[in-house]
One Martini backbone bead per residue (centre of mass of N, CA, C, O) as a GRO file, in nm:
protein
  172
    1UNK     BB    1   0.703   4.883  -0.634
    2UNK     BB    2   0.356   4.800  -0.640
    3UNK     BB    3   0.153   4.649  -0.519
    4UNK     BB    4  -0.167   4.461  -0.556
    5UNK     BB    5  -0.176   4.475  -0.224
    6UNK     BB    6  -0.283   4.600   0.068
    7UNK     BB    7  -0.216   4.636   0.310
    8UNK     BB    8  -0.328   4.703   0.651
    9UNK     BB    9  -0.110   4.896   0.714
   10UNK     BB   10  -0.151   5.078   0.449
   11UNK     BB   11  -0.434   5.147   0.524
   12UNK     BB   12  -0.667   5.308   0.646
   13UNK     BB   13  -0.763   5.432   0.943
   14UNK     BB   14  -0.964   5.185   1.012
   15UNK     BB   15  -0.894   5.017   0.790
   16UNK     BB   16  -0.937   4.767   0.565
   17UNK     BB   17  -0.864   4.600   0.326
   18UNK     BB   18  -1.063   4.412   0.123
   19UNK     BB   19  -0.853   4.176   0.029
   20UNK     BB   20  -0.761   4.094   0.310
   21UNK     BB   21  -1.025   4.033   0.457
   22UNK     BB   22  -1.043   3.794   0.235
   23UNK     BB   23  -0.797   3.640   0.304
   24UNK     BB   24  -0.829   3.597   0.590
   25UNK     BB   25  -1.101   3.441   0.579
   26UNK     BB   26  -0.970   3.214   0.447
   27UNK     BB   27  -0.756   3.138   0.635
   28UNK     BB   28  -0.958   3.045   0.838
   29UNK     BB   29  -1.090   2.840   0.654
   30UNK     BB   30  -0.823   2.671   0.627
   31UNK     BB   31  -0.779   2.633   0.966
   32UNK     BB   32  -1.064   2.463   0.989
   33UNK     BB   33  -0.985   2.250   0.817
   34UNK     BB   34  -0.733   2.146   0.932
   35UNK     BB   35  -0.818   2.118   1.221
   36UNK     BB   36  -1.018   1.906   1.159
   37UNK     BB   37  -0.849   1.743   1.086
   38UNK     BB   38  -0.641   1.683   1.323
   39UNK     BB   39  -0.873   1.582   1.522
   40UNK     BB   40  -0.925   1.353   1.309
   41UNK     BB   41  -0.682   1.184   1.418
   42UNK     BB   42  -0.650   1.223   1.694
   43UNK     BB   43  -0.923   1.067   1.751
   44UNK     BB   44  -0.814   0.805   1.610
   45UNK     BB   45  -0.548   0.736   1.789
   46UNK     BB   46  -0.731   0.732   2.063
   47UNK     BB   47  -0.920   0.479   1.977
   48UNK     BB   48  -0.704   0.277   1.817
   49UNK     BB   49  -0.400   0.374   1.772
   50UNK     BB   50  -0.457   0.471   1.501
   51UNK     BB   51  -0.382   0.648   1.210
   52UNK     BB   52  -0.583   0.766   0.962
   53UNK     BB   53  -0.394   0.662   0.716
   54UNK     BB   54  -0.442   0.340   0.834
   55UNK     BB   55  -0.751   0.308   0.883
   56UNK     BB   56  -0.806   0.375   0.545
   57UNK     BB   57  -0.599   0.137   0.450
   58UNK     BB   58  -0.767  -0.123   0.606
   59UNK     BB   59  -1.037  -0.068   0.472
   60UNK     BB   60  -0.976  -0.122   0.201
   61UNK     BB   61  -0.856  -0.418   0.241
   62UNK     BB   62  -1.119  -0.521   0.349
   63UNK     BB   63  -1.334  -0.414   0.114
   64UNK     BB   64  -1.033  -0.543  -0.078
   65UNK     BB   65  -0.952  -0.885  -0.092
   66UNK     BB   66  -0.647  -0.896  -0.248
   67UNK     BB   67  -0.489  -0.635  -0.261
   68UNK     BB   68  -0.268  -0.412  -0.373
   69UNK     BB   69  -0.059  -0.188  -0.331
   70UNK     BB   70  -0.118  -0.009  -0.617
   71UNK     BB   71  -0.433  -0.009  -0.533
   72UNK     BB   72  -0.433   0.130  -0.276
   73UNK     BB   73  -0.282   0.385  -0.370
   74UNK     BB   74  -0.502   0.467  -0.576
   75UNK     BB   75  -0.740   0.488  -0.360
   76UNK     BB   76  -0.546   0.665  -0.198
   77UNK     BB   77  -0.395   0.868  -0.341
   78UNK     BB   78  -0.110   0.781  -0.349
   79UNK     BB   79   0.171   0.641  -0.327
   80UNK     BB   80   0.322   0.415  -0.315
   81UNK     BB   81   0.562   0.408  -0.062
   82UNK     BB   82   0.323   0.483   0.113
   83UNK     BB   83   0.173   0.228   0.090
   84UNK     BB   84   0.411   0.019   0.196
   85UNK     BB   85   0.403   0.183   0.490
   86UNK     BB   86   0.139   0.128   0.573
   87UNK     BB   87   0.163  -0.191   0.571
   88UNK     BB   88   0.391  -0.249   0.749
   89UNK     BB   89   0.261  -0.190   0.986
   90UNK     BB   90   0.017  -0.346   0.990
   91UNK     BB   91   0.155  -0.626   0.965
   92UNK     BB   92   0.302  -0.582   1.223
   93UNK     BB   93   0.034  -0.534   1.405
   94UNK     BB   94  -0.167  -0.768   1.326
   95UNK     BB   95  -0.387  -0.670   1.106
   96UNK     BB   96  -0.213  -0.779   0.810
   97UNK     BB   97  -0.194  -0.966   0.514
   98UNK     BB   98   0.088  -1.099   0.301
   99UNK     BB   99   0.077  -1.269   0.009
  100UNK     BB  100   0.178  -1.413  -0.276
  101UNK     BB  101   0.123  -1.436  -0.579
  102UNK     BB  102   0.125  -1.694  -0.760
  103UNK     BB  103   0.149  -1.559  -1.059
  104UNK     BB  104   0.290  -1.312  -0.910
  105UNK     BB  105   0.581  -1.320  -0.672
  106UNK     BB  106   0.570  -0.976  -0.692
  107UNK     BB  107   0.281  -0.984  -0.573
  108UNK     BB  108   0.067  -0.861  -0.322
  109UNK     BB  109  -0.159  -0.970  -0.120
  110UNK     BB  110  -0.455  -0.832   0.089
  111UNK     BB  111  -0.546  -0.899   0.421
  112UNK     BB  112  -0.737  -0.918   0.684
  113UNK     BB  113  -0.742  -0.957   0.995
  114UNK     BB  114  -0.911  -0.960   1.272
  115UNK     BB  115  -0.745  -0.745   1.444
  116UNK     BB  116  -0.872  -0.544   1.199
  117UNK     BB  117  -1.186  -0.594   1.221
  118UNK     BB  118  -1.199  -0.506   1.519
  119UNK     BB  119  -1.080  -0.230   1.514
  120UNK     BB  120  -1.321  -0.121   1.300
  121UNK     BB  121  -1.561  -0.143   1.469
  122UNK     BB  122  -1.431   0.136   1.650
  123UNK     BB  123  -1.479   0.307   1.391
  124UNK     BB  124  -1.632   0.544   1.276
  125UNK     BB  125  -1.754   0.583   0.951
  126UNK     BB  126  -1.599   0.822   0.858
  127UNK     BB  127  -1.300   0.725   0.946
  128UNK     BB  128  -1.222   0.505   0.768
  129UNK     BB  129  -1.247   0.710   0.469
  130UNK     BB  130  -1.216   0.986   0.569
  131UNK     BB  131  -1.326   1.339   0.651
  132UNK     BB  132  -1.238   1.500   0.374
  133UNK     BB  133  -1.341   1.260   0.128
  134UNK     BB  134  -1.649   1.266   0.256
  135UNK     BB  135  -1.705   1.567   0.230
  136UNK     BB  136  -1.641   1.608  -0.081
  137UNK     BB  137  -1.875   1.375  -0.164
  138UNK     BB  138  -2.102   1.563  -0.056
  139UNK     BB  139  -2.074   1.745  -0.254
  140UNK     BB  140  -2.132   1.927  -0.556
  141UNK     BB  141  -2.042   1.932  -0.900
  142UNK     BB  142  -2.017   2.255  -0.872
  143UNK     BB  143  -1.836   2.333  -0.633
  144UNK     BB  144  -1.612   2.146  -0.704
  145UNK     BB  145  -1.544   2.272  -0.955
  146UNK     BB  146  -1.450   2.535  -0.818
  147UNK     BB  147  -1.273   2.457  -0.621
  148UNK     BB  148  -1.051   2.328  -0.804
  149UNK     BB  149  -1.022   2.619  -0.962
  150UNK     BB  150  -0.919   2.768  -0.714
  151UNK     BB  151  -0.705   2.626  -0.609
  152UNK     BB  152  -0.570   2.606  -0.902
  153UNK     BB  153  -0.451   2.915  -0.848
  154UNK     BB  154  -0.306   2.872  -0.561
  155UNK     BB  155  -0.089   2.705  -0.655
  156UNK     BB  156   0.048   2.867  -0.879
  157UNK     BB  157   0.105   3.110  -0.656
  158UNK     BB  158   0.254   2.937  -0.488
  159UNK     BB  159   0.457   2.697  -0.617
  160UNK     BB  160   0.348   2.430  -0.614
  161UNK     BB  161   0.445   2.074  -0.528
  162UNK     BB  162   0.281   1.807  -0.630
  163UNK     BB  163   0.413   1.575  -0.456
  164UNK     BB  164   0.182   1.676  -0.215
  165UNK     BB  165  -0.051   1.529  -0.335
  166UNK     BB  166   0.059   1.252  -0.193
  167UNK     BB  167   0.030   1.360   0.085
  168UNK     BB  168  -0.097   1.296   0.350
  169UNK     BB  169  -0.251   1.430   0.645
  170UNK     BB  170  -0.139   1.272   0.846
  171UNK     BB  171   0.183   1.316   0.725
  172UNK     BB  172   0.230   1.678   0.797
   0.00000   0.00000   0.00000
């Protein structure tokens, strides 16, 4: 059966398949964006030695006091169980303060305590709110609609898996 696109090794000699060529770029530009992700974790890392979704989460918690673990997890689009392992780390480490609601004895509210506020204040600007949501956020809501378009149908392709999506990448 023919597939729908040819490889370089099938093109004709000394030529490249104009749509591999187009692939392989898109795959470079997808390599340059995860490694600047990647270079940005570990960057926070050696600075401040949180990495960089504990350190998105810390600034969360500082900006929005009192906050909930499942409100938290909502604002970094994360899954609650994730949220509630970044928040259980910053706890530890004597980062942020865990307090139950009076109201709701289920329910913890979220504050930073002096030792998470120091150690934000090492943090650059783009950093604390993440490197690839705050480029995101830069670019203009048509490129973003095309954009959103064009991944969903490389997802669709790949027939990737949704919970992926609530994944961070600095835990990939």
């Amino acid at each position: 059966m023919p597939s729908r696109t040819r490889t370089a090794a099938a093109a004709p000699r000394g030529r490249r398949a104009p749509q591999d060529d187009a692939a392989t770029q898109v795959l470079r530009q997808f390599r340059q964006v995860f490694n600047a992700v990647k270079a940005h974790f570990q960057q926070v890392e050696r600075s401040v030695g949180l990495g960089g979704a504990q350190v998105w989460a810390l600034s969360v918690v500082r900006d929005n006091p009192g906050v909930g673990i499942g409100a938290l997890a909502r604002t970094m689009d994360i899954h609650q169980s994730t949220a509630s392992n970044l928040v259980r780390t910053l706890v530890e480490r004597g980062l942020v303060a865990a307090a139950k609601d009076d109201a709701d004895r289920r329910a913890v509210q979220l504050r930073v305590l002096p030792a998470g506020t120091k150690l934000l204040k090492h943090v650059p600007a783009p950093f604390a709110a993440g490197l690839l949501p705050a480029a995101l956020r830069s670019l203009d809501a048509t490129t973003l609609e095309r954009l959103q378009e064009d991944l969903g149908a490389l997802i669709v392709a790949l027939d990737a898996d949704e919970r992926g999506a609530r994944i961070p990448l600095a835990d990939l």
